[in-house]
N, C-alpha and C positions, 0 to 999 in steps of 0.2 A: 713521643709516646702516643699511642693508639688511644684516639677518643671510648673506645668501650673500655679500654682498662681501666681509662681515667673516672668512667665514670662508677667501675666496679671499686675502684677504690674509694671514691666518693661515698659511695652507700655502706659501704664496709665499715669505716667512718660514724658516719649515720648511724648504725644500726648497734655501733660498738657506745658510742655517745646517749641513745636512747634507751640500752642495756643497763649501762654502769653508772650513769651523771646522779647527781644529788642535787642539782641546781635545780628548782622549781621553774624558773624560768627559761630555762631550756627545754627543760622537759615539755614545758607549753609551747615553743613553738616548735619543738619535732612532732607535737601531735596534729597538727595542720600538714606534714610533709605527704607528698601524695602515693610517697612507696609505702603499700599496706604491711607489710613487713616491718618497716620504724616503726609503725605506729604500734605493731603486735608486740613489739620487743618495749617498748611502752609498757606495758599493762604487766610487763614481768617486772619491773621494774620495784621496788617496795618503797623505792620517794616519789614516785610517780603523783602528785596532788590527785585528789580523792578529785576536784572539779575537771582535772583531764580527762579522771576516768569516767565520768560521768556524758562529757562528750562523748568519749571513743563507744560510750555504751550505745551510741546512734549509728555509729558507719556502716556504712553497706557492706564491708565484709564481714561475712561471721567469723575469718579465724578471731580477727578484731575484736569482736562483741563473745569467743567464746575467751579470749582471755580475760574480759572485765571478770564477764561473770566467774570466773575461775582466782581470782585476786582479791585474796581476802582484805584489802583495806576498800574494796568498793563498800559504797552505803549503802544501807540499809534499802531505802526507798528506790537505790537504783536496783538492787537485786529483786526485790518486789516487781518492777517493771520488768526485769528480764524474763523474767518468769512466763511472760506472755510470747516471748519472743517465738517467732514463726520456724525459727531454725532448731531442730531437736537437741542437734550439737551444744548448741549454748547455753540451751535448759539441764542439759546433762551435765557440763561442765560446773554447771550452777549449785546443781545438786550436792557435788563436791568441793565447792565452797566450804572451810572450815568454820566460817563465820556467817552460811545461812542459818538461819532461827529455825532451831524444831516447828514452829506452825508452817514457815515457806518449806522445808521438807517433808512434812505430810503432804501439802498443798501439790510437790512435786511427784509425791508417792502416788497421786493420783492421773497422772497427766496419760493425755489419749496417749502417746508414746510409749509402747512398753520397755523399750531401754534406759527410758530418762526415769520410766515409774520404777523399775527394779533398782537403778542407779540411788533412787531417791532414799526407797527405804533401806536399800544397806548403808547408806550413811547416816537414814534415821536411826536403825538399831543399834549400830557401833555408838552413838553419841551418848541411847538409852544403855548403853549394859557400861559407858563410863561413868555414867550418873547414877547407877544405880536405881532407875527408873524403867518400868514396864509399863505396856496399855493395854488395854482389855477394855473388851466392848461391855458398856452398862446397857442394859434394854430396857431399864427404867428410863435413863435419859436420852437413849436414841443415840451415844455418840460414845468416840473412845475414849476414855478419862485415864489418868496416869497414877501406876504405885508405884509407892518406892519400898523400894527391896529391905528388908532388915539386913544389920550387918550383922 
């Protein structure tokens, strides 16, 4: 058999095992594998341990780093950190997190990036019009404060 097959098949493998596994323990070690692709199919993963996803939230590629941010079981602290991240991609992908905090989505509402700041607050207002919550600027306090809507 031809060594590229073998090794296509090898990663196919790979990528199917880092997809679908439930084993904590495997999952930690396909996130050290150095095909950035395992590692991405990782972070799609929903048993993926919150501490892989916390590593994977460091690699040097951002498709890598826009799936953490995009996986709603990352923590808190690490979505916080992404937030900084230098790639707009991952800020964005971040935005769309279902499990970023209304204050990290204002925070994103605001970012130099105009696609990550639009991205931001249309996920902020979808979360406001389920909650039944609106903002509106107080000019006594200088800042936007939250009503809630009567039912």
């Amino acid at each position: 058999m031809d060594p590229t097959t073998i090794r296509e098949q090898m990663l196919n493998t790979q990528h199917q095992v880092a997809s679908h596994s439930k084993n904590p323990e495997t999952l930690r070690k396909l996130s050290r594998a150095a095909d950035p692709d395992t590692r991405y199919r990782l972070t799609q993963n929903s048993n993926t341990p919150w501490d892989v996803l916390n590593t994977l939230a460091h690699s040097p590629e951002a498709e890598v780093r826009v799936g953490v941010a995009a996986n709603p079981t990352t923590e808190f602290p690490t979505l916080w950190r992404m937030s900084k991240d230098p790639m707009a991609t991952v800020r964005w992908a971040l935005a769309g997190n279902p499990t970023a905090s209304f204050q990290l989505l204002r925070t994103l509402a605001h970012d130099q990036d105009g696609g990550v700041a639009a991205n931001a607050e249309h996920y902020l207002q979808r979360r406001l019009a389920a909650t039944r919550t609106t903002w509106s600027y107080d000019s006594r306090l200088a800042m936007m404060v939250p009503t809630v809507k009567p039912r």
